[in-house]
Wavefront OBJ file of the C-alpha trace (Angstrom):
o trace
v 0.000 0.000 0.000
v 2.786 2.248 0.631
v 4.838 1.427 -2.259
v 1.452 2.224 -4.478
v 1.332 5.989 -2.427
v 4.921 6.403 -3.394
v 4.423 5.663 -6.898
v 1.754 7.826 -7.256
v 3.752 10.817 -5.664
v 6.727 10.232 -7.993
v 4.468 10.475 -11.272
v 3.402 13.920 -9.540
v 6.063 14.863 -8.975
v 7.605 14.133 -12.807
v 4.302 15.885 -14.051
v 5.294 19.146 -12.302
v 8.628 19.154 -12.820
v 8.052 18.604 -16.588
v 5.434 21.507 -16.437
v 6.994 24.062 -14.728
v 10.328 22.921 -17.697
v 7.776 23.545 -20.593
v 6.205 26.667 -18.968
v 9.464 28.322 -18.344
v 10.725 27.413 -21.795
v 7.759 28.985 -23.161
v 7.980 31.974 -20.786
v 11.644 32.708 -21.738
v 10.969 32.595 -25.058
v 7.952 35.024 -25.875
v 9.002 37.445 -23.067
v 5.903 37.151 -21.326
v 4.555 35.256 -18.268
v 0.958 35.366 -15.845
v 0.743 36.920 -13.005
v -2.592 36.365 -11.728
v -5.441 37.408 -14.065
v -2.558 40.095 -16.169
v -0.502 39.128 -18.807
v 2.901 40.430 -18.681
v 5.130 40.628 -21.600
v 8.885 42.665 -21.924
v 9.481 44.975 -24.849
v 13.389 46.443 -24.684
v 13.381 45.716 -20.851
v 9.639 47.769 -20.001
v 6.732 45.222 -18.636
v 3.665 45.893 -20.367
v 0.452 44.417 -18.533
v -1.754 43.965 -21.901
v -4.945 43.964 -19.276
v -4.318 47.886 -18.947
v -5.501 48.202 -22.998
v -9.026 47.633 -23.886
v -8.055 48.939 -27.202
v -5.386 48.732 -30.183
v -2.422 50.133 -28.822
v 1.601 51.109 -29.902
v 3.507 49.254 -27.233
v 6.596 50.873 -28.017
v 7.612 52.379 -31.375
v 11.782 52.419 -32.266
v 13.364 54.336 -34.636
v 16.192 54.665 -36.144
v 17.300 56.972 -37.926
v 21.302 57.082 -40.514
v 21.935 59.773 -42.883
v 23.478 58.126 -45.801
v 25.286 61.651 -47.515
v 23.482 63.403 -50.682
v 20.847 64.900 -48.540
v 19.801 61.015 -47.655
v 18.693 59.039 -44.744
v 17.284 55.736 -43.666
v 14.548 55.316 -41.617
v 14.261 51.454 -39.992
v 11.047 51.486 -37.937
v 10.024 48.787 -35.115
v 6.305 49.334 -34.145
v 4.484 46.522 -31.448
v 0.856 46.597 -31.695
v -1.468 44.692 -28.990
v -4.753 43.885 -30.390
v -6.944 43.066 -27.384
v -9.303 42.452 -30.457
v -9.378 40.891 -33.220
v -8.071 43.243 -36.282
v -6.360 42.279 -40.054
v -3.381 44.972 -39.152
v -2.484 48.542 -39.249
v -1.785 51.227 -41.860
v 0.677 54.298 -42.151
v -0.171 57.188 -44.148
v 3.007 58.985 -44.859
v 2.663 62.467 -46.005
v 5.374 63.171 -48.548
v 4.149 66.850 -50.166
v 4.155 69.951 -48.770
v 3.396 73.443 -48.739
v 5.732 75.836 -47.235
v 6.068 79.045 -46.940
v 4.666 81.510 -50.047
v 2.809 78.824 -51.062
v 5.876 76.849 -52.569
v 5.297 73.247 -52.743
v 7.832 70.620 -51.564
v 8.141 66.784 -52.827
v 9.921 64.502 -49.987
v 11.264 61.395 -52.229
v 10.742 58.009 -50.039
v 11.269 54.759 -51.187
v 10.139 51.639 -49.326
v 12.601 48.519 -48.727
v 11.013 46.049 -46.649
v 7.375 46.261 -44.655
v 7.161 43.064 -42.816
v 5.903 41.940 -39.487
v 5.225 38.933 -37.520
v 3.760 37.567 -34.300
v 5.535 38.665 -31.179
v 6.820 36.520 -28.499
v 7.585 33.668 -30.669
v 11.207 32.224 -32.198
v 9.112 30.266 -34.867
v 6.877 32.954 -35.811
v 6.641 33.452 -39.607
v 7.524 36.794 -40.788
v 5.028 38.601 -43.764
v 6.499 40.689 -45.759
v 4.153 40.716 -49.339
v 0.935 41.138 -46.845
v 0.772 44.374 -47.463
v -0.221 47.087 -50.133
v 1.393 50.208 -51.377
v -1.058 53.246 -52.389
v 0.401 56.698 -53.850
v -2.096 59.216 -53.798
v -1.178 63.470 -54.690
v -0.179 63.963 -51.394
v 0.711 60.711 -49.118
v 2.077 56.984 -49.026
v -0.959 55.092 -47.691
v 0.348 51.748 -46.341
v -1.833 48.703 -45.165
v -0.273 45.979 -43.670
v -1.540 42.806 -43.053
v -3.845 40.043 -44.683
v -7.679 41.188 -45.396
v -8.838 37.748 -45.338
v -6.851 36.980 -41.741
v -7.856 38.194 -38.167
v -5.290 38.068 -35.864
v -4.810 39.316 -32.110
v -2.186 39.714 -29.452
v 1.131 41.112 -29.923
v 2.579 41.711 -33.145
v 6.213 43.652 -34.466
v 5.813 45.526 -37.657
v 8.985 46.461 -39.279
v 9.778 49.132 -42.204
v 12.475 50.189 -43.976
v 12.300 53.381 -45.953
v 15.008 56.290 -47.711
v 14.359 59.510 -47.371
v 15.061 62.393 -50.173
v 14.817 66.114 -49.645
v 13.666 66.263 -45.708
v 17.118 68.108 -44.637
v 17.039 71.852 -44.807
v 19.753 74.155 -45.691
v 20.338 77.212 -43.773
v 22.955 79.813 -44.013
v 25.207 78.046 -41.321
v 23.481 74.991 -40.520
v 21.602 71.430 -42.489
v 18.788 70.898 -40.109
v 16.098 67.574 -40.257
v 12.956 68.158 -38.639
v 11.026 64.870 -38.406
v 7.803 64.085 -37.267
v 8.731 60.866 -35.782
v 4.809 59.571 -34.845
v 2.142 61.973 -36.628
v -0.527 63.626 -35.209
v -2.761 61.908 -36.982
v -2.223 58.403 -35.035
v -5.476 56.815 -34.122
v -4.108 54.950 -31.499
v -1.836 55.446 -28.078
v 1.729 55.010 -28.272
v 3.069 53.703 -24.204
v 6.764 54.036 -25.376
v 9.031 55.483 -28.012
v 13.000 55.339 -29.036
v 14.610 57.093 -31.573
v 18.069 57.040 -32.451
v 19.731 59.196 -34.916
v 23.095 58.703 -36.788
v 25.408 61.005 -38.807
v 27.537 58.719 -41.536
v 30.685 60.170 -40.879
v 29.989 59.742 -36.710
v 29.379 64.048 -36.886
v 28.205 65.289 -33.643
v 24.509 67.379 -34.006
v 25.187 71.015 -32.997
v 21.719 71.250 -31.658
v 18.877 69.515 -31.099
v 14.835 69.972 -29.625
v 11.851 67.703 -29.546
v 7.944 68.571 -29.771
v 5.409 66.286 -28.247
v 1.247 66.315 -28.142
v -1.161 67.086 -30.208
v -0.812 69.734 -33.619
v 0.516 73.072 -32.734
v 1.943 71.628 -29.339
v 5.237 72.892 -28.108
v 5.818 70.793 -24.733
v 9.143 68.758 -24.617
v 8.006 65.567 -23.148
v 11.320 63.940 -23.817
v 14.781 63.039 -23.222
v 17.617 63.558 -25.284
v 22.037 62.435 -25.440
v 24.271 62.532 -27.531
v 26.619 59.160 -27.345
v 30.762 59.966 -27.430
v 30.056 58.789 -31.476
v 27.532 61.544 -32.008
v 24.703 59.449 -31.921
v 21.077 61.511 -30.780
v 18.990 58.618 -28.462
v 15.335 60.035 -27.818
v 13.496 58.862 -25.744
v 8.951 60.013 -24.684
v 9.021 60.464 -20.891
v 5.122 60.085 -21.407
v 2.467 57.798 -23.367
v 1.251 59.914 -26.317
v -2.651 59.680 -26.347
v -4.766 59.216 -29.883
v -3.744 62.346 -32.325
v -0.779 63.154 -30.064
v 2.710 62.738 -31.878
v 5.994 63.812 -31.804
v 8.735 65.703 -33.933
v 12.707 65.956 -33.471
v 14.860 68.345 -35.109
v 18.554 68.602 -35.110
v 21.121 70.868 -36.528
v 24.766 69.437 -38.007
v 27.790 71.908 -39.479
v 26.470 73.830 -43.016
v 26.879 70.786 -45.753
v 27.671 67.909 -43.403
v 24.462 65.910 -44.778
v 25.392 66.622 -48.599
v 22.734 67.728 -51.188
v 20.477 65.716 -53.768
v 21.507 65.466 -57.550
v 20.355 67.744 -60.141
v 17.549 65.469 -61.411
v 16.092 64.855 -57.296
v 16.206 68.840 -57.513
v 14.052 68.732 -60.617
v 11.937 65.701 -59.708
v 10.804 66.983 -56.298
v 11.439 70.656 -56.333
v 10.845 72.166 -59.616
v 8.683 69.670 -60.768
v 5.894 70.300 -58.188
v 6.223 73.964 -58.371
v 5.878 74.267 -62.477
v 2.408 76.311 -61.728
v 4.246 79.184 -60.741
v 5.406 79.296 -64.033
v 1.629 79.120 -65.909
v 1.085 82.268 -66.044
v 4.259 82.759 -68.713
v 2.646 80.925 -71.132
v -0.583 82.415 -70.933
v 0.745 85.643 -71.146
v 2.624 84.905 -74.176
v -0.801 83.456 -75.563
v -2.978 86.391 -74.780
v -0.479 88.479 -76.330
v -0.468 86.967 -79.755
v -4.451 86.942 -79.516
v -4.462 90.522 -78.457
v -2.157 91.332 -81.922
v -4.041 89.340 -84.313
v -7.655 90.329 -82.704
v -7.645 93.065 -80.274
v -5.051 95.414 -81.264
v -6.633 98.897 -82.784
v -5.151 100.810 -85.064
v -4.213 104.371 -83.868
v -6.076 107.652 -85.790
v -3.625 109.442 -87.468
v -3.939 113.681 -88.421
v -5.967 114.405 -85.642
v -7.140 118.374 -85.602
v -8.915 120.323 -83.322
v -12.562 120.567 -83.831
v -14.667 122.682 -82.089
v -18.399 120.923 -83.545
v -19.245 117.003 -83.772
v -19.659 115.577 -86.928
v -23.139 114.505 -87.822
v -24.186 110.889 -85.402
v -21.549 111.951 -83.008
v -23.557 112.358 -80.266
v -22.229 112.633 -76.382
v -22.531 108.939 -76.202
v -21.265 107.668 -79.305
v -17.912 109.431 -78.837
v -17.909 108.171 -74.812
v -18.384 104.725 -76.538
v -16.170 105.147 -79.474
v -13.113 106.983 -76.976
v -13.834 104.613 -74.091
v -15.363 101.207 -75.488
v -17.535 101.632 -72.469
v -19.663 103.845 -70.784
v -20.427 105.532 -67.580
v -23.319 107.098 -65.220
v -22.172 110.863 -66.507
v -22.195 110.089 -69.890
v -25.971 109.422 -69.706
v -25.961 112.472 -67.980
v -24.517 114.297 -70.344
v -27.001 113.301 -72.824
v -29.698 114.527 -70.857
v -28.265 117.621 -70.977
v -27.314 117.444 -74.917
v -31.271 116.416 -74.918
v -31.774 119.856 -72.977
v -29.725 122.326 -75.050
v -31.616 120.852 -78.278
v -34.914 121.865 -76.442
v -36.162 118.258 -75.632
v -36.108 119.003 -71.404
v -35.507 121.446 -69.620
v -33.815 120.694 -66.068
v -35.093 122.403 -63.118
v -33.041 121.906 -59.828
v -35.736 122.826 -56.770
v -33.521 122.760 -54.270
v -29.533 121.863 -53.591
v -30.539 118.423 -53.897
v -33.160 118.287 -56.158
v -33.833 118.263 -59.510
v -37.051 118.121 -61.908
v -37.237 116.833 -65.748
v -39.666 118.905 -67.634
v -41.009 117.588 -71.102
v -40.957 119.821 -73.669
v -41.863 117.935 -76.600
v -44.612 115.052 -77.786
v -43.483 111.854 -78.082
v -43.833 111.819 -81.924
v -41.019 114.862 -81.753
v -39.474 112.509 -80.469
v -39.067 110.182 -83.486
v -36.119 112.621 -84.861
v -33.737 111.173 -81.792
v -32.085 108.425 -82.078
v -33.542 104.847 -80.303
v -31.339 105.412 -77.760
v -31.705 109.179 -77.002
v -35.832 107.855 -76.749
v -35.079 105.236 -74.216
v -33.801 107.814 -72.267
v -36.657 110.323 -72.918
v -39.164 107.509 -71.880
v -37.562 106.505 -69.700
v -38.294 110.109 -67.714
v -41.589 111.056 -69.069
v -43.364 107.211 -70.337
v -43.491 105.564 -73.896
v -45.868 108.192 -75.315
v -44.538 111.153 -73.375
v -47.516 111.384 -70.967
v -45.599 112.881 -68.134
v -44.986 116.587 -68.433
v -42.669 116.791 -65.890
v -41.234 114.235 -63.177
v -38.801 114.568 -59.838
v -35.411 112.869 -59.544
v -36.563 111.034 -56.296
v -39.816 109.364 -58.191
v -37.048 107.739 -60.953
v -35.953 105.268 -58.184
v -37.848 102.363 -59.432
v -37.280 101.505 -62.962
v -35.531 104.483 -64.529
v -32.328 102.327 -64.554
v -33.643 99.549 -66.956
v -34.237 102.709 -69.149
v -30.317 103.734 -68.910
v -29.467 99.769 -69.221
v -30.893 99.427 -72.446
v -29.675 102.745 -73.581
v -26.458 101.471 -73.242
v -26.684 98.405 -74.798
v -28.617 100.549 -77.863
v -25.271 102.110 -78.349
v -22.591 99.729 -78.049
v -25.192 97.948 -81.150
v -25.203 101.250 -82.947
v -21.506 101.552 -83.124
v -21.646 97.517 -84.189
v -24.244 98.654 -86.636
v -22.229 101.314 -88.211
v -19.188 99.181 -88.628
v -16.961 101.410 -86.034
v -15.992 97.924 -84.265
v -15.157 94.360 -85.329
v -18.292 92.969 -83.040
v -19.199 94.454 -79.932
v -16.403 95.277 -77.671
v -18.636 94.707 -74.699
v -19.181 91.169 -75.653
v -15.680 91.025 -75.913
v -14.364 92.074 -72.930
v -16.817 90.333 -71.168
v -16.406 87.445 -72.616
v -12.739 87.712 -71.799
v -13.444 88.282 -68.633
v -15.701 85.431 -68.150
v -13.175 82.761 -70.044
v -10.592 84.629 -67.118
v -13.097 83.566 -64.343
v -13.812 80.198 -65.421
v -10.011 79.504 -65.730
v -9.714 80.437 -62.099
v -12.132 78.497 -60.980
v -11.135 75.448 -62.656
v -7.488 75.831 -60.966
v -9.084 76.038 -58.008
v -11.109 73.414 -57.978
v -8.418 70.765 -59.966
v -5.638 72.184 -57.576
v -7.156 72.788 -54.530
v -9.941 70.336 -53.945
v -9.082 67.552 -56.238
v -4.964 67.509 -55.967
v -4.006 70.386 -53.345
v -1.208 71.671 -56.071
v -0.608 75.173 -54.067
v 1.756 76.603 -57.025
v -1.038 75.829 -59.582
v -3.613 77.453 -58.115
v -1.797 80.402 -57.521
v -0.363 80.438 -61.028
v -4.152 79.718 -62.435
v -5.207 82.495 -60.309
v -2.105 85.127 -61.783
v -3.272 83.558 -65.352
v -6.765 84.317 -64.507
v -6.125 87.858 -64.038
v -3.961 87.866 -66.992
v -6.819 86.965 -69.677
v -8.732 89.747 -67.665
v -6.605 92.279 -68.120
v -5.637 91.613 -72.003
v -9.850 91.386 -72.649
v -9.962 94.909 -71.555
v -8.552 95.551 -74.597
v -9.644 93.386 -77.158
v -12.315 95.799 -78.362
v -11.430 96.463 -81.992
v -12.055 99.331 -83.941
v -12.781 99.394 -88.234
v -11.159 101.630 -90.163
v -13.991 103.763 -90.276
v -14.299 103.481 -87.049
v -10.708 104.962 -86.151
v -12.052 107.935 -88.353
v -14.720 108.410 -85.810
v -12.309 107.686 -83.140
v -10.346 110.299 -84.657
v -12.959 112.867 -84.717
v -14.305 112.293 -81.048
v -10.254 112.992 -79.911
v -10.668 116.040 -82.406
v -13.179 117.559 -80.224
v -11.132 116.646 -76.859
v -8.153 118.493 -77.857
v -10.345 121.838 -79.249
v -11.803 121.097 -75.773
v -8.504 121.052 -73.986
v -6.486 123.349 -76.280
v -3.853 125.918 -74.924
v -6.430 129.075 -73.737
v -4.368 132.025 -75.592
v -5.020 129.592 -78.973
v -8.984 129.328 -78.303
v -8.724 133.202 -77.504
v -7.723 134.150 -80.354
v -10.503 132.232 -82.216
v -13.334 133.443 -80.353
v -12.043 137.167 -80.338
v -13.375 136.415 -84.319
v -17.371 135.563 -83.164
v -19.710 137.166 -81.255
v -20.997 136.605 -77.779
v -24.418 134.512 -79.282
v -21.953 132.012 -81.182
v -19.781 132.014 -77.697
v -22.855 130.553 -76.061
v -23.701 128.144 -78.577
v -20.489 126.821 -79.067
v -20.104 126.426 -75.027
v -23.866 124.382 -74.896
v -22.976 122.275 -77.958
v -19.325 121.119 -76.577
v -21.218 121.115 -72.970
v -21.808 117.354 -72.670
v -18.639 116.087 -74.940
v -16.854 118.071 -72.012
v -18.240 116.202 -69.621
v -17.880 112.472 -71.326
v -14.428 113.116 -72.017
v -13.605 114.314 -68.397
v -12.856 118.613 -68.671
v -16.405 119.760 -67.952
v -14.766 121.991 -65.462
v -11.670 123.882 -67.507
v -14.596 124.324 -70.416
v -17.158 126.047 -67.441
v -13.775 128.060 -66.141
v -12.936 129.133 -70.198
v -16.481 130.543 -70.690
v -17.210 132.139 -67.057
v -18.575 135.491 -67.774
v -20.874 134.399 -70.729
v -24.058 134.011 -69.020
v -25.712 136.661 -66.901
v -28.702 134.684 -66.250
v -29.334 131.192 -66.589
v -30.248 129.474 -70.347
v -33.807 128.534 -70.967
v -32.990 124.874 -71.031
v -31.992 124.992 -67.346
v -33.595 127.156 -63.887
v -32.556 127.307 -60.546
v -33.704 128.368 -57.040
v -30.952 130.482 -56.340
v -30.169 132.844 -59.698
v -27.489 134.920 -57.030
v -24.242 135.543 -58.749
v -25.010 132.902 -61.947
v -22.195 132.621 -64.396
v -21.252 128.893 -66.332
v -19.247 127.799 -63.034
v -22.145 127.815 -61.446
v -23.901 126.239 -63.598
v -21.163 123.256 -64.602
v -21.044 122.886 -60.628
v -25.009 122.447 -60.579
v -25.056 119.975 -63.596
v -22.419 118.274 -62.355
v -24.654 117.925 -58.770
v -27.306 116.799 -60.663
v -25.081 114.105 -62.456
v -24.073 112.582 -58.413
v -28.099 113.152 -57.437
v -28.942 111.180 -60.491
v -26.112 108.767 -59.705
v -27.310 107.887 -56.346
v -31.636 107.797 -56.903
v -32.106 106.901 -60.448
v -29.552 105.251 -62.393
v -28.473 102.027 -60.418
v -31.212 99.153 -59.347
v -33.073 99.752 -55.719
v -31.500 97.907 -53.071
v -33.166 95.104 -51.855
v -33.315 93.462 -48.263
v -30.963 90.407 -48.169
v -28.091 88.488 -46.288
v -25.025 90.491 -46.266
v -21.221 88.190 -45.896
v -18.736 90.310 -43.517
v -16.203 91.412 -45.233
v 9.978 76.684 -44.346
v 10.988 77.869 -41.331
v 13.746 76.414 -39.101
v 12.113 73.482 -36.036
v 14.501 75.688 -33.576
v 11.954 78.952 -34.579
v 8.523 78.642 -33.261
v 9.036 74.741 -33.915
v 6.043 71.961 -32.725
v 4.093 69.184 -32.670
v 3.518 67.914 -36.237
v 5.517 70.665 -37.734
v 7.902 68.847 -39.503
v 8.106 65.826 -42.318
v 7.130 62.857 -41.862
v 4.644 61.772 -39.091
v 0.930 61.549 -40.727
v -1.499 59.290 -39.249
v -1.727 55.636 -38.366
v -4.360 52.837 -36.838
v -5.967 49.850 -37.384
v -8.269 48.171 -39.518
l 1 2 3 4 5 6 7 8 9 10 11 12 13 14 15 16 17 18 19 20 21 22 23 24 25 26 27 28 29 30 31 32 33 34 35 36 37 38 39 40 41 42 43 44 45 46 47 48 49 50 51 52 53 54 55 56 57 58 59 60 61 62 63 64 65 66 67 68 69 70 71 72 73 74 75 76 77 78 79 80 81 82 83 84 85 86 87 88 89 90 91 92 93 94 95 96 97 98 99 100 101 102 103 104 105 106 107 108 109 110 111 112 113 114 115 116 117 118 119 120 121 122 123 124 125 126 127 128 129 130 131 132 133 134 135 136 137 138 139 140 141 142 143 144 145 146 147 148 149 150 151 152 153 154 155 156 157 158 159 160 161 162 163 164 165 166 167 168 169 170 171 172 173 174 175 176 177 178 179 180 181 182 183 184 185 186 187 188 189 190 191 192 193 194 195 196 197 198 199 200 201 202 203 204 205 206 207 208 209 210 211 212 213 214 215 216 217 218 219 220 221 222 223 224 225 226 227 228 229 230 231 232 233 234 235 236 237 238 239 240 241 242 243 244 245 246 247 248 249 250 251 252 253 254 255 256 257 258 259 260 261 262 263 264 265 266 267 268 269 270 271 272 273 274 275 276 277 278 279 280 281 282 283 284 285 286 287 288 289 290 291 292 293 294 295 296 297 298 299 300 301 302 303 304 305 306 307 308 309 310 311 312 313 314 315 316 317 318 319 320 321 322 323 324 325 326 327 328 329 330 331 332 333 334 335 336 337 338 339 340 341 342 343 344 345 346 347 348 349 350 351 352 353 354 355 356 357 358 359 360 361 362 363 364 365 366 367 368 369 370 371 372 373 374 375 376 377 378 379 380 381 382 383 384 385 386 387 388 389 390 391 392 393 394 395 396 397 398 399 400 401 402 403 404 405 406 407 408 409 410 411 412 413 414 415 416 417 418 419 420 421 422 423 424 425 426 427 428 429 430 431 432 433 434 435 436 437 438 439 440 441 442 443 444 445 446 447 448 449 450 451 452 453 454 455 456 457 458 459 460 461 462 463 464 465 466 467 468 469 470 471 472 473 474 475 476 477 478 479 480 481 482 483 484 485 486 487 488 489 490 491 492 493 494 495 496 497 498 499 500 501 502 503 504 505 506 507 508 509 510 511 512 513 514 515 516 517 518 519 520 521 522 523 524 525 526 527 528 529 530 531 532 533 534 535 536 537 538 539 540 541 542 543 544 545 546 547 548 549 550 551 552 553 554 555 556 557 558 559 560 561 562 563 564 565 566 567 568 569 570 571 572 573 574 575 576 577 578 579 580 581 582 583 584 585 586 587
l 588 589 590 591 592 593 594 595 596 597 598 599 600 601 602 603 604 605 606 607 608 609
């Protein structure tokens, strides 16, 4: 009976013993054991109790860091991910364009080695290194790794191996790297982090920072030495929380990390920046369509002439000089309409003003269809108003003017004075300018975030505006008329001992006409005021065409500075549209300099999926 007992103790005894061998075995291996309920593994000597994560989480992420020469460096990345849940993997996106300062865009060249990973904890574990996929979109490196058709938990390693182009920045003494080591876009917390950097020829880093938290954050939650071989070890004195990252920068001697080749220049620099030089081009075009279609030809033998040629009207030479018109040139018309006894203007009080009709409508027929639009405009199609107030024009006196204008620009089409309408022109110019804007914009901005393009689009844009201004073509017949209109400027603007001596030659009658009938060209072509001043003394009373409240001390002054009242009153009541109720809109710098968080290259965001 006692020999059976002592059997039975001895095979207990071998069970244990052989169980506690295979446990420890296992134990040693995976760096992990059980303490209780927890599960403890060891990740470069730091217990992690995998209990304390109810989500994904980065372990500890190690880095390291060699710069190679030619503006080069490695980047070897160890990442351990638990997944208390089950997950295929994780993804990097890797940001590798950016926009700096004035808008200048930047390429960062990286080119992936190896992207493996493999089960933690275990010698036999099988490494992946083809489960994973590559994606280049305009602006990042979008990495998943791991096996869509595979769920896996625990703890797994995740290794990459990249090279870096064009992340070092040259100074005026210093070559400077400023890294975003974990982005600030990381879904996930990261418990621990280790980065080493290393300088190929064993240089020593003449300075050096770190950034830690979320975007914008300038804490230093970090430590940082430099080994006797000039190595930088950095290590987070905190866990990072999701969205919180970290960036290093470090300053070596001016040159020590060498500069790219000519062609990584190009590629990466030049390349990405090639809106900047759109607009050169489109000036270049615009100027060849400007000489074959917009440029006018210049009136030659232009004389003085001191009365318009028959049609020349105040608003056919506004249109003719200008290609446009203005709120004053209709106002000059109503006063060309007044000197040829069609209205007479009436200002009530020093801001007022009434139209008086003085003819039928069927007098009117002599006018032309513009110079009616106008007329109706004041006193109804058949003329049915005999006189009217500036205040009671507020309403739809401006679709009157509208169409006046547009009657012009056709007459001057009409008479063959312009190759098509120069309105249509310009704003079609204008419009083409616009839409090429926009289309920048939206390409470069929302579709592929090209910062040089849509700045160059928006330069070009203004470009085409500008040359459309002056695509308005004039005939030959119109240059004539062009001709004539600057004719009556100059007489207008001529030396005053010249027009002296020609009006010493008439008398005081033919003084006054020739004042009223150059009136309103005086005021289309901007000198209403030096043509008021010329012929001061000539009236002692006001003309019949125009009456005033206030007759005190009346000469032409006064009576350019009362038209020219009238013109602002008219202006501000009558010729623009009412206003309507509505909603109204209210109006690469060094890491060492204002350096943080997610300020740097690299980084980007990271998580599971």
């Amino acid at each position: 009976m006692f020999g059976r007992i002592k059997q039975i103790l001895g095979f207990i005894t071998i069970f244990v013993v052989g169980f506690v061998s295979v446990f420890y075995s296992f134990v040693s291996t995976t760096s992990a054991f059980s303490d209780g309920n927890n599960e403890i593994i060891i990740i470069a000597g730091e217990e992690y109790d995998l209990s304390d994560y109810n989500d994904v989480t980065f372990l500890y992420d190690e880095n390291e860091i060699t710069f190679i020469g030619d503006g080069k460096f490695t980047v070897s990345r160890d990442v351990y991910v638990y997944f208390p849940v089950h997950r295929h993997g994780i993804f990097f996106h890797l940001p590798y364009r950016y926009n700096t300062d004035w808008g200048i865009t930047k390429n960062v060249a990286i080119k992936f080695q190896n992207v493996c990973y493999q089960e933690f904890g275990r010698d036999n574990a099988k490494s992946f290194c083809t489960n994973y996929t590559l994606k280049k979109t305009y602006n990042e490196f979008q990495i998943k790794i791991g096996d869509p058709d595979v769920l896996i938990d625990g703890v797994y390693k995740y290794h990459l191996d990249y090279v870096v182009t064009h992340a070092v920045k040259q100074f005026k003494d210093t070559d400077e790297l400023y890294w975003n080591v974990i982005g600030t876009g990381a879904e996930n917390a990261t418990i621990n982090s280790k980065t080493v950097i290393k300088h190929h020829e064993n240089e020593k880093p003449l300075k050096y920072s770190c950034y830690t938290g979320a975007y914008g954050s300038d804490r230093t939650d970090c430590d940082m030495n430099v080994s006797k071989t000039g190595e930088l070890t950095v290590y987070l004195t905190r866990s990072l929380t999701p969205f919180e990252g970290y960036a290093i920068v470090v300053a070596y001697p001016k040159d020590s990390l060498g500069k790219p080749g000519i062609f990584d220049f190009f590629w990466n620099f030049i390349l990405p920046n090639l809106g900047f030089c759109m607009p050169i081009p489109i000036f270049v075009l615009m100027f060849v369509v400007w000489l074959l279609w917009g440029k006018d030809l210049k009136p030659t033998n232009v004389i003085p002439q001191y009365r318009p040629t028959d049609g020349m009207t105040p608003m056919i030479a506004a249109f003719i000089s200008k290609m446009s018109l203005n709120n004053k040139d209709v106002s000059a018309t109503i006063i060309d309409l007044a000197i040829r006894g069609f209205v007479k203007i009436e200002q009530v009080a020093k801001r007022e003003y009434k139209f008086h009709n003085l003819k039928s409508a069927k007098d009117w027929e002599v006018l032309f269809t513009y110079e009616q639009k106008i007329l109706k405009g004041l006193f109804g199609n058949d003329g049915e108003k005999l006189e009217i107030s500036d205040k009671d024009l507020t309403d739809k006196f401006y679709l009157s003017v509208n169409s006046a204008k547009s009657e012009v620009a056709q007459t001057t089409v009409n008479n063959k004075y312009f190759i098509g309408n120069p309105i249509s022109r310009v704003v079609m110019f204008i419009v083409l300018g616009l839409m090429f804007v926009g289309f920048c914009w939206v390409v470069f901005t929302v579709i592929t975030g090209g910062t040089s393009y849509v700045i160059g689009g928006i330069i070009s844009g203004i470009i085409i505006i500008i040359f459309g201004l002056f695509m308005g073509k004039r005939t030959k017949l119109g240059t004539e008329k062009y001709g004539e209109a600057l004719g009556l400027k100059m007489y207008i603007n001529i030396a005053e001992k010249e027009r002296i001596k020609f009006h010493d030659k008439i008398d005081e009658k033919e003084k006054i006409k020739i004042f009223e009938t150059l009136l309103p060209y005086a005021m289309v072509f901007g000198l209403e005021n030096k043509w008021a001043e010329e012929f001061e003394d000539i009236y002692r009373e006001p003309p019949e065409w125009y009456s005033t409240y206030d007759r005190v001390g009346f000469n032409s002054y006064y009576l350019m500075s009362s038209l020219s009242s009238m013109n602002s009153r008219m202006v501000s009541v009558a010729y623009g549209a009412p206003n309507t109720q509505g909603s109204h809109a209210a109006s690469g710098r060094s890491g060492f300099s204002g350096g943080f968080s997610g300020g740097g290259f690299g980084g980007g965001s990271s998580g599971s999926w």
